[in-house]
C-alpha positions as semicolon CSV with decimal commas, in nm:
position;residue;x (nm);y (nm);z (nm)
1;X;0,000;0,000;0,000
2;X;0,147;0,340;-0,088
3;X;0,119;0,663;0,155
4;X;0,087;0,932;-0,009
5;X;0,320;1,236;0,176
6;X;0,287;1,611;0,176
7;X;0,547;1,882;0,262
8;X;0,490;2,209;0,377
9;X;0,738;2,465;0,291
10;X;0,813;2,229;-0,010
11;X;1,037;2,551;-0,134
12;X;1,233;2,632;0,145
13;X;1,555;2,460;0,267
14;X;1,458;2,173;0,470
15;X;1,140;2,135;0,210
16;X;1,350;2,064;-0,098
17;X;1,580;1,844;0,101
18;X;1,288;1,626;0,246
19;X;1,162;1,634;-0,129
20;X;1,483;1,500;-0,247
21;X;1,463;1,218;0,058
22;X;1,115;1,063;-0,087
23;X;1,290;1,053;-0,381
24;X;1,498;0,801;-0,269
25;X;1,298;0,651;-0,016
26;X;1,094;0,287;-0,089
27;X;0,809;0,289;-0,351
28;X;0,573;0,255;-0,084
29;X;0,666;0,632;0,005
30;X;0,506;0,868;-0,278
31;X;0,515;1,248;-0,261
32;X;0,144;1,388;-0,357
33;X;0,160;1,728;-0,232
34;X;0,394;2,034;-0,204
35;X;0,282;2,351;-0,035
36;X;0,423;2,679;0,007
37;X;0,290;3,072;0,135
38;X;0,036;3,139;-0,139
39;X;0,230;3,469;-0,207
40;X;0,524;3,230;-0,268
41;X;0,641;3,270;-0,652
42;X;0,707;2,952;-0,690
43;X;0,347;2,811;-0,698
44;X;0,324;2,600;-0,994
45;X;0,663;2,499;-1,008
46;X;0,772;2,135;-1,025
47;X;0,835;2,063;-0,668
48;X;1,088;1,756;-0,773
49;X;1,313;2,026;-1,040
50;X;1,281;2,247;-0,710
51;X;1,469;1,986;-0,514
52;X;1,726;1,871;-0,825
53;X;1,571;1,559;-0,904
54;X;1,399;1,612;-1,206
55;X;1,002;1,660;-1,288
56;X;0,837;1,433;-1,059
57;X;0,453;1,598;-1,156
58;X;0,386;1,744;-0,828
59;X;0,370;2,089;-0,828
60;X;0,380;2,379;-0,546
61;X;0,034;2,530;-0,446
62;X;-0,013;2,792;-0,220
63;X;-0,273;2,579;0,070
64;X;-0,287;2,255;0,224
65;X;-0,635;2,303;0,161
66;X;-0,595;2,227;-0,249
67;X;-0,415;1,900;-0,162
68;X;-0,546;1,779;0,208
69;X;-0,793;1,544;0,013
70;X;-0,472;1,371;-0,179
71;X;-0,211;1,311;0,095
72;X;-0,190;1,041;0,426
73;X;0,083;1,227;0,614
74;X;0,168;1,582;0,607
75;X;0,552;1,629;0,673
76;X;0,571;2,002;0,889
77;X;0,904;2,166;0,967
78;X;0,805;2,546;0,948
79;X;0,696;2,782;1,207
80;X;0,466;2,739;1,495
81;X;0,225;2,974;1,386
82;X;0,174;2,795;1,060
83;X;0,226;2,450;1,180
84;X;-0,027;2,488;1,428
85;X;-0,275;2,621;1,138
86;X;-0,164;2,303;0,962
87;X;-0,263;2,063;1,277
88;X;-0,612;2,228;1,284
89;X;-0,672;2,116;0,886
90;X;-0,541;1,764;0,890
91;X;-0,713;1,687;1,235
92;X;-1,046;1,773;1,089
93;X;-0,955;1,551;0,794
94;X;-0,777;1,246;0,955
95;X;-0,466;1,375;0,821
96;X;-0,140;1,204;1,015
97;X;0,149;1,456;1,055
98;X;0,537;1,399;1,123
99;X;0,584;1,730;1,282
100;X;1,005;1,859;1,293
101;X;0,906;2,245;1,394
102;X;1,029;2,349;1,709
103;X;0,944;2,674;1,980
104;X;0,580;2,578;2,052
105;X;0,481;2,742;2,339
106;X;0,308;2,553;2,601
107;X;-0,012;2,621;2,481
108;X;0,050;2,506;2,163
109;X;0,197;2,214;2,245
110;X;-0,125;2,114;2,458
111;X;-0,286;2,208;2,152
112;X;-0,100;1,949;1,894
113;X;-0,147;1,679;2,219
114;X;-0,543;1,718;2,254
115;X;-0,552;1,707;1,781
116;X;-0,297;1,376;1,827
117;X;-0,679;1,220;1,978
118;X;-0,804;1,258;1,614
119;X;-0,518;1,159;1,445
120;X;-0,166;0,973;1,463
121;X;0,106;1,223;1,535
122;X;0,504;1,200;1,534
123;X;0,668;1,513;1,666
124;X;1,016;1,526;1,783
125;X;1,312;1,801;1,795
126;X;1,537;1,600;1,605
127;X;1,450;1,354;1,342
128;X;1,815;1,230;1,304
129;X;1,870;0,824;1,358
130;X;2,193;0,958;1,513
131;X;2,054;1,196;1,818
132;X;1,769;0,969;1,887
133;X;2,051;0,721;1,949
134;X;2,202;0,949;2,175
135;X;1,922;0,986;2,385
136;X;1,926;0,631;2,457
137;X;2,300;0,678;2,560
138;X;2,228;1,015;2,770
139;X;1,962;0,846;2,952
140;X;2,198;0,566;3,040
141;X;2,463;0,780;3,123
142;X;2,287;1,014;3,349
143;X;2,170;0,692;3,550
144;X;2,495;0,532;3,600
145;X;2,619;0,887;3,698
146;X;2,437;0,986;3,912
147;X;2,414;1,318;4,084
148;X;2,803;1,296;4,095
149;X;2,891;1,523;3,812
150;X;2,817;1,852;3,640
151;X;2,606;1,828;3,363
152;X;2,637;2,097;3,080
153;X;2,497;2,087;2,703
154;X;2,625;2,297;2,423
155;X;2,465;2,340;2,115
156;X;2,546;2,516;1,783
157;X;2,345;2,603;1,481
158;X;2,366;2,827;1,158
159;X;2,341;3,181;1,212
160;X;1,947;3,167;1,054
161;X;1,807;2,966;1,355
162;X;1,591;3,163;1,486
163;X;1,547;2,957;1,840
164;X;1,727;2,912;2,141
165;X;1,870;2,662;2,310
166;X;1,783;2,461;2,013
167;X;1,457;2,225;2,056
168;X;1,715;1,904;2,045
169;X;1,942;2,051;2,339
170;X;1,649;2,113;2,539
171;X;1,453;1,745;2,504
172;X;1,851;1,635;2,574
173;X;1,845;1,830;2,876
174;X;1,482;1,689;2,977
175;X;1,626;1,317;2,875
176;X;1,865;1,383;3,141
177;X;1,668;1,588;3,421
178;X;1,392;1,285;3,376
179;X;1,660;1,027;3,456
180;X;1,777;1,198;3,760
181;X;1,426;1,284;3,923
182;X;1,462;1,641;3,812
183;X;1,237;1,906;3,706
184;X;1,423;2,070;3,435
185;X;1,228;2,402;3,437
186;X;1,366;2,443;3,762
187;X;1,723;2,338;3,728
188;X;1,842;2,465;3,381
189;X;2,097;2,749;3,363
190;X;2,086;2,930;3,013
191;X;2,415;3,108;2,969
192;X;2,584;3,268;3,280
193;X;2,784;3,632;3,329
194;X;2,948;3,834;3,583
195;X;2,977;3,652;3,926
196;X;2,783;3,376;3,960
197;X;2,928;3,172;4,230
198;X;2,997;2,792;4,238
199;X;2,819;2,578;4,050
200;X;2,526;2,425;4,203
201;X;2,535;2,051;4,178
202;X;2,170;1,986;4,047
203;X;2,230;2,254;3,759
204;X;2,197;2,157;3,406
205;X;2,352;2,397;3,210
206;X;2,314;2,523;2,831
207;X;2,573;2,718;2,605
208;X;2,454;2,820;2,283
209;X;2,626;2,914;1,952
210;X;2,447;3,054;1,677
211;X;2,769;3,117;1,420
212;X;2,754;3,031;0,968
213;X;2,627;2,702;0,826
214;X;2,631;2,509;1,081
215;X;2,402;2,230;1,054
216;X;2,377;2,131;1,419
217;X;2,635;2,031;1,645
218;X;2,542;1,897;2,025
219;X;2,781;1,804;2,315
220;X;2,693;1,668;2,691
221;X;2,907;1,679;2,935
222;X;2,892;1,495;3,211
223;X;3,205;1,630;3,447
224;X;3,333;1,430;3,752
225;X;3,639;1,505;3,962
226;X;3,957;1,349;3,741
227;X;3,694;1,232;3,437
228;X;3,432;1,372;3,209
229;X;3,212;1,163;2,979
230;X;3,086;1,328;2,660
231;X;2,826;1,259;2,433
232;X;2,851;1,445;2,114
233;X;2,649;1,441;1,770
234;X;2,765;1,621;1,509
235;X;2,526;1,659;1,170
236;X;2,715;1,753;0,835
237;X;2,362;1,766;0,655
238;X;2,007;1,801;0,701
239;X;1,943;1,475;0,492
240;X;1,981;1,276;0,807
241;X;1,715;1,470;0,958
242;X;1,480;1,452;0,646
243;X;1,542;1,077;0,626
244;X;1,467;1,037;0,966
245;X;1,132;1,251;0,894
246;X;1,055;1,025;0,577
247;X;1,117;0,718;0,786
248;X;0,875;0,832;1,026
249;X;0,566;0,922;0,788
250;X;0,593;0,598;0,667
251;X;0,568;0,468;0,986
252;X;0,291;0,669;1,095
253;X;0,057;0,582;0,843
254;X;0,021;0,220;0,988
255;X;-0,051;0,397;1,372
256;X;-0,384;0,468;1,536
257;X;-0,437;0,808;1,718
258;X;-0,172;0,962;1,942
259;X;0,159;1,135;1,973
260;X;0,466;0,970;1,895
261;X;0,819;1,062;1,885
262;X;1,157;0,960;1,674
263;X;1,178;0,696;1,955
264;X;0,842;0,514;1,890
265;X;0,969;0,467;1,520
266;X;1,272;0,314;1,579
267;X;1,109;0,072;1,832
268;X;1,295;0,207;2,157
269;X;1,046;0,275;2,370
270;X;0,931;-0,101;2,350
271;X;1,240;-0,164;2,574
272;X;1,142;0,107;2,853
């Protein structure tokens, strides 16, 4: 059975790459719809020329409206504001969504969790086989650990991301907070100046980098007297993400209602 996949901002960066990643994905995996701003100037064009692949007959329209009727999963990483216009639509029409946006506020998020009761969802900061594999290995870490270290997180990004810490440092941060029994709204430090004292044990702190192209780089530290452990992922290109995101709307189209993340699809949580 094919799914039929949509992508929203189908001309913008991330959109041509996850374009370019159903392209290569299985033949069960078929790209049906490609949106973009209706003021875009690109409406009409050949969403699979956009990406470098050649025509692949699916051109850019300006609504998910004109294609919600055509497509199984909608693939989101744009803006909250949008994204959450985008839940609204394909929760009214059974539409499943792999969501990659980040810097919902709480509200929002509560939103996307009471729509994922009409329809399978998949939202996670970081779509990346890699950094879901990392979380596995932070939450490990931070349990053999212990509360005998200092835990910080750095994170870097291009100079165009417009959030910060990134979404992935933060669910890092929460990975770790949740293995030690901490609240992490209470206990994360975001950038320090001037005198601050000693460190406070249960502290989990974030550095952030906004600085060129780069793609994403993150870094935990877990520091012990005489020892540190690091856990570091490093992304040279956003494929990995959109062939994490791929991987995951084919996987969602078999799911009932609910929200998933990057975990569910690669069959981790099964072992919690």
């Amino acid at each position: 059975m094919t799914t039929r996949i949509g992508i929203t901002g189908a001309a913008g960066r991330m959109g041509r790459i996850l374009t370019g990643a159903i392209g290569l994905a299985v033949d069960q995996l078929q790209l049906t719809g490609a949106i973009e701003r209706p003021e875009s100037s690109l409406l009409g064009v050949d969403s699979g020329e956009l990406a470098g692949q050649g025509k692949n007959g699916v051109p850019v329209v300006g609504s998910l409206e004109q294609v919600i009727d055509e497509i199984d999963v909608l693939i989101d990483f744009t803006v909250p504001g949008a994204t959450m216009a985008n839940v609204a639509l394909c929760a009214e029409h059974g539409v499943a969504m792999v969501i990659g946006t980040t810097g919902f506020t709480p509200q929002q998020q509560g939103a996307i969790e009471q729509a994922a009761g009409k329809m399978p969802v998949c939202k996670a900061t970081n779509f990346s086989t890699g950094v879901n594999v990392c979380f596995q290995l932070l939450d490990m870490a931070a349990r053999v650990l212990g509360d005998d270290v200092d835990i910080e997180i750095y994170e870097a990004h291009h100079r165009h991301k417009i959030d910060a810490p990134s979404g992935t440092a933060l669910s890092m941060g929460e990975v770790v907070a949740n293995a030690l029994g901490r609240d992490l709204q209470k206990v994360a430090v975001y950038g320090r100046e001037g005198q601050t004292g000693a460190r406070e044990r249960e502290t989990i702190g974030f550095a952030t980098v906004r600085a060129g192209d780069i793609v994403g780089d993150h870094t935990v530290t877990f520091a012990a007297e005489g020892e540190r452990v690091e856990i570091t992922h490093k992304a040279s290109s956003r494929m990995s993400f959109a062939r994490g995101a791929v991987r995951a709307a084919g996987w969602l189209a078999g799911q009932d209602a609910g929200l998933y993340d990057m975990r569910d699809v690669l069959g981790f949580n099964k072992a919690d």
